[in-house]
LOROMAR-989144 format. One line per 5 residues: their letters; for each residue x, y, z of N, C-alpha, C, O, CB. Coordinates in nm, 4 decimals. Glycine has a CB too. Example, Ala and Ser with C-alpha at 12.3 -4.5 7.8 and 13.67 -1.06 7.14 Angstrom:
AS = 1.3190:-0.5690:0.7800:1.2300:-0.4500:0.7800:1.3200:-0.3300:0.7800:1.4236:-0.3319:0.8465:1.1308:-0.4473:0.9046; 1.2850:-0.2250:0.7080:1.3670:-0.1060:0.7140:1.2900:0.0030:0.7870:1.3409:0.1138:0.8039:1.4084:-0.0598:0.5725 $
END
This chain:
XXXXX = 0.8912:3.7306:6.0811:0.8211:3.6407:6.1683:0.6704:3.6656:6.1647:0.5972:3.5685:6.1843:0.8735:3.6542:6.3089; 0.6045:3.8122:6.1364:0.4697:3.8494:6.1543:0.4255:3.7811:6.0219:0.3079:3.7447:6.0192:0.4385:4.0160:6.1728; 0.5001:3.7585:5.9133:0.4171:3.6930:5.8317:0.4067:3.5747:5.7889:0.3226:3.5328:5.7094:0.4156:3.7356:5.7553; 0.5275:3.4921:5.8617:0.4992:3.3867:5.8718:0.3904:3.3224:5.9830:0.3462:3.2122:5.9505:0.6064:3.3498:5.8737; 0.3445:3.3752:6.1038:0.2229:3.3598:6.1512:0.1093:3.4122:6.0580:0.0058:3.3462:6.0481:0.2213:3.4202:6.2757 $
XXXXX = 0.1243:3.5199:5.9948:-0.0238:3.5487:5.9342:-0.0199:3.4427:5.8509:-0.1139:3.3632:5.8526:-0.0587:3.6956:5.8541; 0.0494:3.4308:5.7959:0.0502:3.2989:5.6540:-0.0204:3.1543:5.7464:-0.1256:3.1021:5.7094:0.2793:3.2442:5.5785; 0.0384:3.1174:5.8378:0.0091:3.0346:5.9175:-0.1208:3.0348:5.9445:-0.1871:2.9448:5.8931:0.0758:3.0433:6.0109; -0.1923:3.1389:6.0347:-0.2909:3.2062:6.0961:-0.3770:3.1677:5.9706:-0.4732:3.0957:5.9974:-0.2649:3.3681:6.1430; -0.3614:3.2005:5.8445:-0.4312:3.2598:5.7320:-0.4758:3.1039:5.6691:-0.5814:3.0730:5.6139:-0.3228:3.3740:5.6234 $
XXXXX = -0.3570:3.0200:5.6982:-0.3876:2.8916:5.6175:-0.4760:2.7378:5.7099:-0.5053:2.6223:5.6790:-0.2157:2.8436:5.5604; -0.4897:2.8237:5.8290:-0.5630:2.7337:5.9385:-0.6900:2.7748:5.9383:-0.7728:2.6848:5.9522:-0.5097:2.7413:6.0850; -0.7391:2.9071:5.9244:-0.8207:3.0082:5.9012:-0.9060:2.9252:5.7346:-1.0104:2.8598:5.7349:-0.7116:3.1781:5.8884; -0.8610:2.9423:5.6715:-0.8820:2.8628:5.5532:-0.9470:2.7524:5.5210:-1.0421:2.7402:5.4437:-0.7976:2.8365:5.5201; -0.8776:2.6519:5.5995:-0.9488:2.5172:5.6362:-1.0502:2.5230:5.6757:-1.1537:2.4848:5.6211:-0.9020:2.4428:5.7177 $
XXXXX = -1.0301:2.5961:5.8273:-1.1188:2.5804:5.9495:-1.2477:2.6241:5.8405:-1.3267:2.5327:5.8170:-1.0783:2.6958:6.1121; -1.2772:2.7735:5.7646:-1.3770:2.8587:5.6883:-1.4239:2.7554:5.6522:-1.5178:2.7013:5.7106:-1.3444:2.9631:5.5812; -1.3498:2.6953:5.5184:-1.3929:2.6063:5.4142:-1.5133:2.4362:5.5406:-1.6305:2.4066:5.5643:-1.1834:2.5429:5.3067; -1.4444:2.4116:5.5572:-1.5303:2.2687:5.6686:-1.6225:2.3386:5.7170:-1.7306:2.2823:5.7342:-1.4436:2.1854:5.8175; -1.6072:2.4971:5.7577:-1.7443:2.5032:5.8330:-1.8577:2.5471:5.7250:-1.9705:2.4992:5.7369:-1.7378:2.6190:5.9653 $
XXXXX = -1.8294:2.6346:5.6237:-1.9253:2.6351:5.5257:-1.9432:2.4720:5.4630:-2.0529:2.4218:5.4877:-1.8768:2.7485:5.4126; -1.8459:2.3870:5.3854:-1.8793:2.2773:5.3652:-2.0021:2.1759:5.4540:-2.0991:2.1303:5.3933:-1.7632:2.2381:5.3646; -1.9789:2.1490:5.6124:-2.0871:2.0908:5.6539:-2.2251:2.1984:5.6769:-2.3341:2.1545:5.7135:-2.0401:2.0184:5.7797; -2.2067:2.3055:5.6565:-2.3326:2.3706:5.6714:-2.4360:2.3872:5.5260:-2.5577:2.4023:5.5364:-2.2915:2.5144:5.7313; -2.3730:2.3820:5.4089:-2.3861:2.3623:5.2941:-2.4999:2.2418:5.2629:-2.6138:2.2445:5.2162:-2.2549:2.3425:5.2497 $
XXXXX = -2.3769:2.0935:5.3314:-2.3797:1.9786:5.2666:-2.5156:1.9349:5.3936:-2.6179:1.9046:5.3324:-2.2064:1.8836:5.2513; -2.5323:1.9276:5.5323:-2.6030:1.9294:5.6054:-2.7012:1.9754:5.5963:-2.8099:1.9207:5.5777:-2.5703:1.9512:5.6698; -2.6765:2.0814:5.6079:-2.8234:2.1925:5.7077:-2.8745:2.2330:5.5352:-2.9840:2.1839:5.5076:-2.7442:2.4110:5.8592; -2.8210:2.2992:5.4424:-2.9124:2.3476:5.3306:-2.9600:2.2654:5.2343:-3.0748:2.2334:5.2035:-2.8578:2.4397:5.2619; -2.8394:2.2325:5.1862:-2.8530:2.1317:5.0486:-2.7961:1.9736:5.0478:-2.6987:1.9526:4.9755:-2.7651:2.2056:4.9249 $
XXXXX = -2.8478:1.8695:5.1188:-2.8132:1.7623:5.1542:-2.7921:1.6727:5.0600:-2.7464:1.5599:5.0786:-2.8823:1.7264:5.2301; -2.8276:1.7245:4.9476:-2.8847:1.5964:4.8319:-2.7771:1.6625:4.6921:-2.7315:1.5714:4.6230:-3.1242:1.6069:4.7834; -2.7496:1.7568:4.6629:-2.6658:1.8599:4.6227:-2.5389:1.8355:4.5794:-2.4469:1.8639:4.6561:-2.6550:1.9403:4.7115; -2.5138:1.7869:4.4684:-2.3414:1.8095:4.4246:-2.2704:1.9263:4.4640:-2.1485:1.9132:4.4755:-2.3169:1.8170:4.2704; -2.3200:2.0363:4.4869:-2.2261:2.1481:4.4649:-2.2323:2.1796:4.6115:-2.1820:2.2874:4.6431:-2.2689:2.2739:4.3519 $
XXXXX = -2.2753:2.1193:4.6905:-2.3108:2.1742:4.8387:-2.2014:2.2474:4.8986:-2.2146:2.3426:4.9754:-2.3461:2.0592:4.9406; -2.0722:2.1876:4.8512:-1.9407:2.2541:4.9348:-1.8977:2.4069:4.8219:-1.7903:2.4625:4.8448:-1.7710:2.1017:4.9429; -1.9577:2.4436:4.7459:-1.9594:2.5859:4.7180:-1.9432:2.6925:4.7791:-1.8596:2.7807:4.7596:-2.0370:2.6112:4.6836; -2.0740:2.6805:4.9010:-2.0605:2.7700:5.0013:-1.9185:2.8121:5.0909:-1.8730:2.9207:5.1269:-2.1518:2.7222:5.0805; -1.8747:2.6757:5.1071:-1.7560:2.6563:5.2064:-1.6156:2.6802:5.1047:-1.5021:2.7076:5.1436:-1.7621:2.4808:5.2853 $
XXXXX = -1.6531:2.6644:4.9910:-1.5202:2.6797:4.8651:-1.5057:2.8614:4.8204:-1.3937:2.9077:4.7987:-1.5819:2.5661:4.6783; -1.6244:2.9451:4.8118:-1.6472:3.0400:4.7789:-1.6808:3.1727:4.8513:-1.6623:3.2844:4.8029:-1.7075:3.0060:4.7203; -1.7405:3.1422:4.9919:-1.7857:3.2365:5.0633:-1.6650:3.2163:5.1854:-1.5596:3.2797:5.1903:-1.9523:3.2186:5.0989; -1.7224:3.0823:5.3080:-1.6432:3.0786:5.4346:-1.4782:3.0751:5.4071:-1.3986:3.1367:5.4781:-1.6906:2.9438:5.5194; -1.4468:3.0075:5.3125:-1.3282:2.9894:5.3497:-1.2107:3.1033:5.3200:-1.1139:3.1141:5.3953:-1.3029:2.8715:5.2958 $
XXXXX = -1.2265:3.1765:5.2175:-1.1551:3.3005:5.1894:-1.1835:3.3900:5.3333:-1.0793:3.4364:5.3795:-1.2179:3.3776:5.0379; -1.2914:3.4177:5.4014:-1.3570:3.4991:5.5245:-1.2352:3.4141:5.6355:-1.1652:3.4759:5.7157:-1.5738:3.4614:5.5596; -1.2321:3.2851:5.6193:-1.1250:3.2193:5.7446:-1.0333:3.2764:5.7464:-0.9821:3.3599:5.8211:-1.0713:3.0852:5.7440; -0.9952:3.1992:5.6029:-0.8208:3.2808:5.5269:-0.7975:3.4504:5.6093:-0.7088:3.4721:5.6918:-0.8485:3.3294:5.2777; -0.9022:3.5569:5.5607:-0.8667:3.6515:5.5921:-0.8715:3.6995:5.7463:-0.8175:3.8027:5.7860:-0.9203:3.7120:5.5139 $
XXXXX = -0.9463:3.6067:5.8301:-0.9751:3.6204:5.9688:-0.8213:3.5597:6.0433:-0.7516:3.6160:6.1276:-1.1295:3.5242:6.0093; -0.8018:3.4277:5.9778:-0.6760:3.3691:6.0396:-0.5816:3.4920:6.0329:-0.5249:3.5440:6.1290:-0.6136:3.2303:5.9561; -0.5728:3.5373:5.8749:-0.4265:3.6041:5.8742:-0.4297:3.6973:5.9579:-0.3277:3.7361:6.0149:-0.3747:3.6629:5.7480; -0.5716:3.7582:5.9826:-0.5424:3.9055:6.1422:-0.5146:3.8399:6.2365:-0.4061:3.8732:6.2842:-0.6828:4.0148:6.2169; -0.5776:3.7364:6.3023:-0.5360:3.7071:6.4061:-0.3604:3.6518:6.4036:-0.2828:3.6795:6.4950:-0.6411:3.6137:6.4498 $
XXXXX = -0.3331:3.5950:6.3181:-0.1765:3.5477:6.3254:-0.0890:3.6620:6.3302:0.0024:3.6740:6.4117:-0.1287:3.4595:6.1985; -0.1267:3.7679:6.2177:-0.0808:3.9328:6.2283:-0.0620:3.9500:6.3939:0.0447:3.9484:6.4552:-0.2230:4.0604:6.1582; -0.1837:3.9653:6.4428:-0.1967:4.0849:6.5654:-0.1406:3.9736:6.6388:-0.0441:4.0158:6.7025:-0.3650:4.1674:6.6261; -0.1634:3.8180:6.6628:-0.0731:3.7469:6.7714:0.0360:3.7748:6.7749:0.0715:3.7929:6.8913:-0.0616:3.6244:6.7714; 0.1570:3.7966:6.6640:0.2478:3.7990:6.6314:0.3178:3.9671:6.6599:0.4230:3.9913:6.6007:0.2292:3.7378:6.5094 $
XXXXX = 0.2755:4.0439:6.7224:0.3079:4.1730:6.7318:0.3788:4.1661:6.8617:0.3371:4.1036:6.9592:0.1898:4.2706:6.7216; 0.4887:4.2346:6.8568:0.5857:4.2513:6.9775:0.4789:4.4178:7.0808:0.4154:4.5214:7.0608:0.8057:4.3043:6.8858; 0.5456:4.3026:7.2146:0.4346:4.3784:7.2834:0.5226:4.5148:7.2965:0.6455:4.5211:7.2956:0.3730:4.3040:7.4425; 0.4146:4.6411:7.3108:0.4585:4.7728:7.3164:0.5155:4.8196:7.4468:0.4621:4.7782:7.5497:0.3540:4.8540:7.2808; 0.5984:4.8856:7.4532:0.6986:4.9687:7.5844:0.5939:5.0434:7.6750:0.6318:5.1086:7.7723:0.8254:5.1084:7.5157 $
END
């Protein structure tokens, strides 16, 4: 079950990374830019990925005695 939330956690995490580097990319730096969603393809979204999967991890932990 813990890793099917991290997987979960990990693949919402992912998205969420990728869109937020994508409009910060395509917006705020490089507006005019083919490659603008780089940032959001290469940096944020793997950082989501790995942020989701802790949090889905540690949500997913049976609480202690």
């Amino acid at each position: 079950m813990r890793i099917l939330a991290a997987l979960a956690g990990g693949l919402m995490g992912g998205v969420i990374g990728y869109l937020v580097g994508a409009v910060v990319g395509c917006d705020w730096l490089y507006p005019t830019s083919n490659l603008c969603g780089i940032y959001g393809a290469f940096f944020t979204g793997p950082l989501g990925f790995l942020a989701g999967a802790l949090a889905g991890w540690l949500a997913a932990r049976s609480p202690r005695r």
